[in-house]
N, C-alpha and C positions, 0 to 999 in steps of 0.2 A: 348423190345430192350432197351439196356443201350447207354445214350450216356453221352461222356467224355465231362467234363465242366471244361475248364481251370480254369476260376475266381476259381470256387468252390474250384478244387485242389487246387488252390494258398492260398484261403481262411485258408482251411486245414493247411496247413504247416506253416501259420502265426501263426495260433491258438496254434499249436506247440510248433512254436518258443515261444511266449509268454509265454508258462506255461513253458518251459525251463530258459529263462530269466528273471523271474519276480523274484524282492526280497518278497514277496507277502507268504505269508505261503500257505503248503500244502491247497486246497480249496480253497482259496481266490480268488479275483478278476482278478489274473494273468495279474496286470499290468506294461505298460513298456514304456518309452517315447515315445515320439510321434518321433525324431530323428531317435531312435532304428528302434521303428518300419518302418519309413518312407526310412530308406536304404536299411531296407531286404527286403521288399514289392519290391520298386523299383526294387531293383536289382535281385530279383527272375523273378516279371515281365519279365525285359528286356533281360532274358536268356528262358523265357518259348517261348516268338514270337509270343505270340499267342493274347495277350491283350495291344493294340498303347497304345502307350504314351499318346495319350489323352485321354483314359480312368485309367487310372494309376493317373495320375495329377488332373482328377475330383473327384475321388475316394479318395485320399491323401488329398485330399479340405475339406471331406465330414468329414474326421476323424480328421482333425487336428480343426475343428469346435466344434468336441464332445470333444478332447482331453483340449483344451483349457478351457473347462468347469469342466474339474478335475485337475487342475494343471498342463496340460501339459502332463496326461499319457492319454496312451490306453488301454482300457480295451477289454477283446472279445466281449463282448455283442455288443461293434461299429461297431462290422461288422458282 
């Protein structure tokens, strides 16, 4: 039995996004500001329904603590 796991999905489509939006050469670290990233997360979130706000907000806490330790970006490996 498979079951559907929002975060997971959401996780996905970040990862995504990231290798879409990174200035980052083909392979590389596929990174992208912590801003970037912290609007599309948000706002994927709050259209999925399925993960509160205050999981979204601790989670956003979690990365923008590792982002801040590379200048400010996000890389996938942060989540």
């Amino acid at each position: 039995i498979s079951c559907w796991n929002p975060l997971q999905s959401l996780l996905s489509s970040m990862k995504q996004a990231c290798e879409i939006l990174t200035r980052d050469p083909e392979g590389g670290a596929a990174r992208i500001p912590f801003e970037t990233f912290s609007f599309l997360y948000s706002y994927l979130a709050s259209i999925d329904g399925e993960i509160s706000e205050t999981e979204t907000k601790a989670f956003l806490r979690e990365i923008e603590e590792q982002a801040d330790k590379h200048f400010g970006m996000v890389l996938i490996r942060h989540f």
